[in-house]
C-alpha positions as CSV (number, residue, x, y, z in Angstrom):
1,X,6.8,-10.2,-119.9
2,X,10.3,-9.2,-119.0
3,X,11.6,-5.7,-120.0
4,X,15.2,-5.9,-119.0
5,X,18.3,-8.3,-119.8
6,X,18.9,-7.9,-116.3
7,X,15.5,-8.8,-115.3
8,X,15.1,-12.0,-117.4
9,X,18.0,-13.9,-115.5
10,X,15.9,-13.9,-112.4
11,X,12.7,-13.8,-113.8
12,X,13.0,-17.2,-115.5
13,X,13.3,-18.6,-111.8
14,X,9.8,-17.3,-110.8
15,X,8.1,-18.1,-114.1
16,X,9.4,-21.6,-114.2
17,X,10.9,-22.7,-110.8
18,X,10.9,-26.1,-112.3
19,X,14.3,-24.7,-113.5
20,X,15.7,-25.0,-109.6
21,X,16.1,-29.1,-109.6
22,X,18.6,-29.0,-112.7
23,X,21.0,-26.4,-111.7
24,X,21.3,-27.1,-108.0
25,X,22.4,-30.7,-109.7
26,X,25.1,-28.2,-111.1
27,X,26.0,-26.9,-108.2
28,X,25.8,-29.8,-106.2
29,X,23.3,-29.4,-103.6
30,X,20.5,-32.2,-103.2
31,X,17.0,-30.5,-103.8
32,X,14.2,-32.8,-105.1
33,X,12.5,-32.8,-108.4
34,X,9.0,-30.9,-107.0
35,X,9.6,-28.8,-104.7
36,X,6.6,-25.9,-104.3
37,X,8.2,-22.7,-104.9
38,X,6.8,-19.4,-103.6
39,X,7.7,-15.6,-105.0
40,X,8.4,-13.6,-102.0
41,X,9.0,-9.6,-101.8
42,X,12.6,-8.6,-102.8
43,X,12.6,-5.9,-100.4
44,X,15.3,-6.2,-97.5
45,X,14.5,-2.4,-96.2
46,X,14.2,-2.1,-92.4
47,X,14.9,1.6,-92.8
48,X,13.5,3.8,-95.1
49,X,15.8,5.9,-96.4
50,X,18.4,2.8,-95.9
51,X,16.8,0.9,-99.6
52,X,18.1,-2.6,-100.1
53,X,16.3,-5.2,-102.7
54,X,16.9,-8.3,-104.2
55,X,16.9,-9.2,-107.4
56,X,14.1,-12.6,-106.7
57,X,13.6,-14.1,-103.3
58,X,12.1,-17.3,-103.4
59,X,10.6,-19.6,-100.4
60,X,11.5,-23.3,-101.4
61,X,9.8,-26.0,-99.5
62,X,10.9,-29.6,-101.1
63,X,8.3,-32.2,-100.1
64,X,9.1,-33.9,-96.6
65,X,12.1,-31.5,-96.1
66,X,13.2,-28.4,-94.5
67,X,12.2,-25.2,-96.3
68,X,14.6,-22.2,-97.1
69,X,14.7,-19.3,-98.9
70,X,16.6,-18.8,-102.2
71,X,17.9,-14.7,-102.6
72,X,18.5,-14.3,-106.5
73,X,20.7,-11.9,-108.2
74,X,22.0,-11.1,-111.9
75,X,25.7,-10.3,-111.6
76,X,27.1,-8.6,-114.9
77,X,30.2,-7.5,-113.7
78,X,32.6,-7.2,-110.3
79,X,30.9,-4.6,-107.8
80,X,33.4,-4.2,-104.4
81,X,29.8,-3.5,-103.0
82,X,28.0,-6.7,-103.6
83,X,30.0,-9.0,-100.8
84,X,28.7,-6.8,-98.1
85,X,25.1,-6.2,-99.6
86,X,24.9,-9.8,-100.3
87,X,25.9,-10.5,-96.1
88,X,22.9,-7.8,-95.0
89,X,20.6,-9.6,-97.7
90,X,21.2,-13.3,-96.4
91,X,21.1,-11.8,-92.6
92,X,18.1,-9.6,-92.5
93,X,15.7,-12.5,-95.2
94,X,17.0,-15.5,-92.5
95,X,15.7,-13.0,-89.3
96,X,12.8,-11.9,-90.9
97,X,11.3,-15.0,-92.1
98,X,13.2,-17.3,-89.5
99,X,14.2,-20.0,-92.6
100,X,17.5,-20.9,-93.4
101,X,18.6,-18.3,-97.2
102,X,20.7,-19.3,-99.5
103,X,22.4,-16.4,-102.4
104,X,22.1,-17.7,-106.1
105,X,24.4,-15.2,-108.4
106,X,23.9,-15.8,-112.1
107,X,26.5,-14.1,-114.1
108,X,27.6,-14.1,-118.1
109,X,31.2,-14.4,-117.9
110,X,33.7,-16.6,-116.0
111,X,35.8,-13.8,-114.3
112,X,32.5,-12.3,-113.0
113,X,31.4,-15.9,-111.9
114,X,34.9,-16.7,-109.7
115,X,34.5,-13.2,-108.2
116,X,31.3,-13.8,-107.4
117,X,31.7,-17.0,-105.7
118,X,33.5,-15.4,-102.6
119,X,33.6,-16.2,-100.1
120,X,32.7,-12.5,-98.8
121,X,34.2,-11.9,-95.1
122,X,32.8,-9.2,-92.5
123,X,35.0,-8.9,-89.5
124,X,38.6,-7.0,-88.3
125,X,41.8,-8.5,-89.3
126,X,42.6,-12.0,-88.0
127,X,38.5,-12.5,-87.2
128,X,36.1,-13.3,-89.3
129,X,32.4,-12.4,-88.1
130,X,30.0,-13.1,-90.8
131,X,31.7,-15.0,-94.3
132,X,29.2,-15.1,-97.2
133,X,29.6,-18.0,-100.0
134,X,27.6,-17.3,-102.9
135,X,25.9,-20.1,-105.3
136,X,27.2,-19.0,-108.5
137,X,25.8,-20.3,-112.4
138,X,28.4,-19.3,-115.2
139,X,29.4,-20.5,-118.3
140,X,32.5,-22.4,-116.4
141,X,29.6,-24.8,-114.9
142,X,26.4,-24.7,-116.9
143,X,26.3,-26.7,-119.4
144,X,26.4,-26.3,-123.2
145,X,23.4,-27.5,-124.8
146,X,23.9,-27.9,-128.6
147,X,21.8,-30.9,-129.4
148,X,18.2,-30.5,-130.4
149,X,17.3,-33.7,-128.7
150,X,18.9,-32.3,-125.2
151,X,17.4,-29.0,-125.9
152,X,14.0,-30.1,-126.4
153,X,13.6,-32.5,-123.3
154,X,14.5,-29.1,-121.4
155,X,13.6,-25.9,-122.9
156,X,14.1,-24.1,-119.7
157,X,17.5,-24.9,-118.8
158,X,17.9,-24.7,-122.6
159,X,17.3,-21.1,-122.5
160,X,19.1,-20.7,-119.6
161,X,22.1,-22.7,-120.7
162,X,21.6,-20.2,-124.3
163,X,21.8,-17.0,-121.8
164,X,24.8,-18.0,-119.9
165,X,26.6,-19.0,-122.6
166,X,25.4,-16.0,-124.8
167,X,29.4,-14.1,-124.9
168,X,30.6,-17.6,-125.9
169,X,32.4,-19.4,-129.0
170,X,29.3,-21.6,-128.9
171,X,26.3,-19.3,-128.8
172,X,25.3,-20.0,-132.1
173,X,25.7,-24.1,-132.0
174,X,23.7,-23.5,-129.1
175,X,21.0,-21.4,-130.3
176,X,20.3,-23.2,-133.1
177,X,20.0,-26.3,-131.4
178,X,17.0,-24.5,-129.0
179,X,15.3,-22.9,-132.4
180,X,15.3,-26.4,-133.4
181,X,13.8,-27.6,-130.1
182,X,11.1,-25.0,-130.1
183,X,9.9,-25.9,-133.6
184,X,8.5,-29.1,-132.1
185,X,7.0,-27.5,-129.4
186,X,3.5,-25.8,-128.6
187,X,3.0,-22.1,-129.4
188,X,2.8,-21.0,-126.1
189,X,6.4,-22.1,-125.1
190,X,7.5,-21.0,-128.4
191,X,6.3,-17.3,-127.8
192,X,7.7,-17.3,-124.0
193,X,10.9,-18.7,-124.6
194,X,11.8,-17.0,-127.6
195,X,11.0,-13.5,-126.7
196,X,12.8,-14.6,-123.0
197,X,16.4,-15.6,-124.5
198,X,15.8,-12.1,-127.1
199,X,15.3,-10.1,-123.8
200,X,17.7,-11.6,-121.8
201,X,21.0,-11.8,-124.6
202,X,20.9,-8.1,-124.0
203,X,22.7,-5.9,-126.7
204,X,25.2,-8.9,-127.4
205,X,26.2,-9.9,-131.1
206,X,24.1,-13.4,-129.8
207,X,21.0,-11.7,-130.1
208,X,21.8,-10.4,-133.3
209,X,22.4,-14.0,-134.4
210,X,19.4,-15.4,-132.5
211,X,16.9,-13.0,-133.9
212,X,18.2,-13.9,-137.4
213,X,17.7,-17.3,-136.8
214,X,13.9,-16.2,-135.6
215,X,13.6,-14.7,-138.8
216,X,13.9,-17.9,-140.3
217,X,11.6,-19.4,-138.2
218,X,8.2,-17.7,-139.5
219,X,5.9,-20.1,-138.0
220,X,5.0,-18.6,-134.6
221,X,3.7,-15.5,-133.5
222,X,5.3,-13.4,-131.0
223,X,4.6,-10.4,-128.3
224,X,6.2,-7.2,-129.4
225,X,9.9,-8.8,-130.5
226,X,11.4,-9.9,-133.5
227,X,8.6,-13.1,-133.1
228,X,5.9,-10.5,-133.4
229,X,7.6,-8.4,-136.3
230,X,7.9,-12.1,-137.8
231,X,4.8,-13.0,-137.6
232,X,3.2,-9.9,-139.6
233,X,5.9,-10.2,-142.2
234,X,4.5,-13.7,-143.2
235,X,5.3,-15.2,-146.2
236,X,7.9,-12.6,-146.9
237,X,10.6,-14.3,-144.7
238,X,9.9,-17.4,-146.6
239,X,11.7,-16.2,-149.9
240,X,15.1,-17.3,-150.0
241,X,16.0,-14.2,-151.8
242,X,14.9,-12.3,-148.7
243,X,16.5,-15.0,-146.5
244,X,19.8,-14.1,-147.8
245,X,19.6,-10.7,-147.6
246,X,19.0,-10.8,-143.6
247,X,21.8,-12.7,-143.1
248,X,24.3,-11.1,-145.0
249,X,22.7,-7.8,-143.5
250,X,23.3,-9.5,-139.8
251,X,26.8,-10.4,-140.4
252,X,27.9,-7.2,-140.9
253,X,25.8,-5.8,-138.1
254,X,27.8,-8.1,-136.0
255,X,31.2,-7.5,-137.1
256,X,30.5,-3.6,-136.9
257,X,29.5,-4.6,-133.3
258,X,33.0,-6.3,-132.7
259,X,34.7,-3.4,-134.1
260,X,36.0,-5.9,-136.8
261,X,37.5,-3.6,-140.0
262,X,35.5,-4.6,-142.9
263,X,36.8,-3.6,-146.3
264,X,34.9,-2.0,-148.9
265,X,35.5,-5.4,-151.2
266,X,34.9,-7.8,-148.1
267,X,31.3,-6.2,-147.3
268,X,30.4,-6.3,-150.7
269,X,31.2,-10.0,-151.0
270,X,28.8,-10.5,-147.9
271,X,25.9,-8.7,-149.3
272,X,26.4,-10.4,-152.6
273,X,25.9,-13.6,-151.1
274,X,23.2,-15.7,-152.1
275,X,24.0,-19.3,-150.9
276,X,22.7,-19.6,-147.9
277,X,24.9,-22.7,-146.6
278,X,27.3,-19.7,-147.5
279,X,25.6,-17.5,-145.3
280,X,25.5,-20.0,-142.5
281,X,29.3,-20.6,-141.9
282,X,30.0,-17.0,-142.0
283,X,27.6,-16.3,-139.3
284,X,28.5,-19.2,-136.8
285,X,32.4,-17.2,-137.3
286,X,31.2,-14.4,-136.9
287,X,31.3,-13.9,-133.2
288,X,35.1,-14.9,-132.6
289,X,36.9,-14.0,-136.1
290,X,39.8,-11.1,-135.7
291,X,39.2,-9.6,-139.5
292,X,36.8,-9.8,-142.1
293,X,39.2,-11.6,-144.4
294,X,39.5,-14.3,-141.6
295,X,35.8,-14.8,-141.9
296,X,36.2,-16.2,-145.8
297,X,39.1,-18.4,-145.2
298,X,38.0,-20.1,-141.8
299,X,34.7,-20.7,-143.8
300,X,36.9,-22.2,-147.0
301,X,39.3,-24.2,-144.5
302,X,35.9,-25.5,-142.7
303,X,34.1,-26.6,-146.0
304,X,37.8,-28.2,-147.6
305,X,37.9,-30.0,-144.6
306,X,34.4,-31.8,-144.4
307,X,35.0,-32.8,-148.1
């Protein structure tokens, strides 16, 4: 399984490259719904002590169609190295394997995602030589999945959709649409994609409020995450005493994550908290509130509101 948040945004590619079809739909590039995809070496080295790798290659060969190659990189933030690093990757795959290579950046946030799209010129002033022009998924074009339904007919580009969107005002709308999805699903998908989206939302407040939402979820089994841990607690989780506790527990985790000042009064409040409905709009304001006291009265306006 994947180790690394870094690894797990181009790992979901090789592991289900059925993922491909919807998001060059996103991007606007025709590519049919079954096209055989083969894992390639991300090494670009020609030179030894001259190391260059990619993140994923991929060899893409739609039915009836021209091949290509499909470089993959994780983009966290802007690097003034990438645009010519990208160029020598795109160059030296199309040489060596003489198929046409495309660049797919995947990135978390929308200022890394505009950067990233280039384009990225080689050349002298007033000549361009070589111009690069990046694929790019972000949270300004992948969409938002927050109904269960949606989620469910597509738990990869669920997940996917759950990663980009993981720094968002919508992560947890969207994560609790895909727990939702994955309860009706087999345990084998359950145990992959759950311990995929824990790896890949990284040490963001969103994994915080996925793995509390996990802890809900006691009916599935995991490998070495919060799914395992779940799984050996049992019944435990199932007591709503217990329930409560976790949540109150990961509010404050999250706010202390935000640097949001928590009084003394306002934290005890939290952890006194029983009702979990309570519990529930706290936590989905959790991740854009500016003070603790902000958190009670967005949840009050919220609940005056629906009455």
């Amino acid at each position: 399984m994947v180790s690394s948040s870094h690894e797990a945004w181009h790992r979901i590619f090789q592991d289900r490259p059925e993922l491909l079809a919807p998001v060059f739909r996103i991007l606007g590039v025709p590519l049919s719904d079954e096209p055989s995809v083969e894992v390639l070496t991300p090494d670009a080295t020609e030179i030894r002590p001259l190391e260059r790798r990619v993140d994923s290659v991929l060899r893409v060969q739609p039915p009836g169609e021209e091949g290509f190659l499909l470089a993959i990189e994780a983009q966290g933030r802007r690097d003034v190295d990438k645009g010519s690093s990208w160029t020598y990757y795109l160059a030296f795959l199309q040489a060596k394997y003489d198929m046409p290579a495309l660049l797919l950046v995947v990135c978390q946030d929308e200022f890394t995602a505009e950067w990233a799209a280039g384009p990225f010129r080689v050349g002298v002033k007033g000549w361009t030589a070589l111009s690069t022009h990046p694929l790019v998924l972000g949270p300004n074009n992948v969409p938002m999945i927050t109904d269960p339904a949606e989620a469910a007919r597509d738990l990869t580009l669920a997940t996917f959709s759950a990663m980009t969107h993981g720094k968002g005002r919508n992560t947890t709308a969207i994560l609790k649409a895909l727990v939702t999805a994955l309860g009706r699903s087999d345990p084998h998908s359950i145990n992959y994609y759950a311990e995929m989206l824990e790896v890949g939302l990284g040490a963001t407040p969103a994994r915080d409020i996925w793995r509390n939402l996990m802890n809900k979820a006691s009916y599935f089994p995991g490998r070495g995450t919060l799914v395992e841990e779940t799984y050996l607690r049992g019944e435990a989780d199932g007591e709503a005493k217990g329930e409560a506790k976790g949540e109150a527990k990961s509010i404050l985790r999250l706010l202390a994550a935000r640097g949001v000042p928590v009084s003394e009064a306002a934290a005890q409040r939290i952890t006194d908290c029983t009702d979990l409905d309570t519990l529930d709009r706290w936590l989905d304001l959790v991740i854009t509130v500016a003070t603790a006291d902000e958190l009670f009265t967005e949840a009050d306006r919220a609940e005056s509101t629906e009455r």
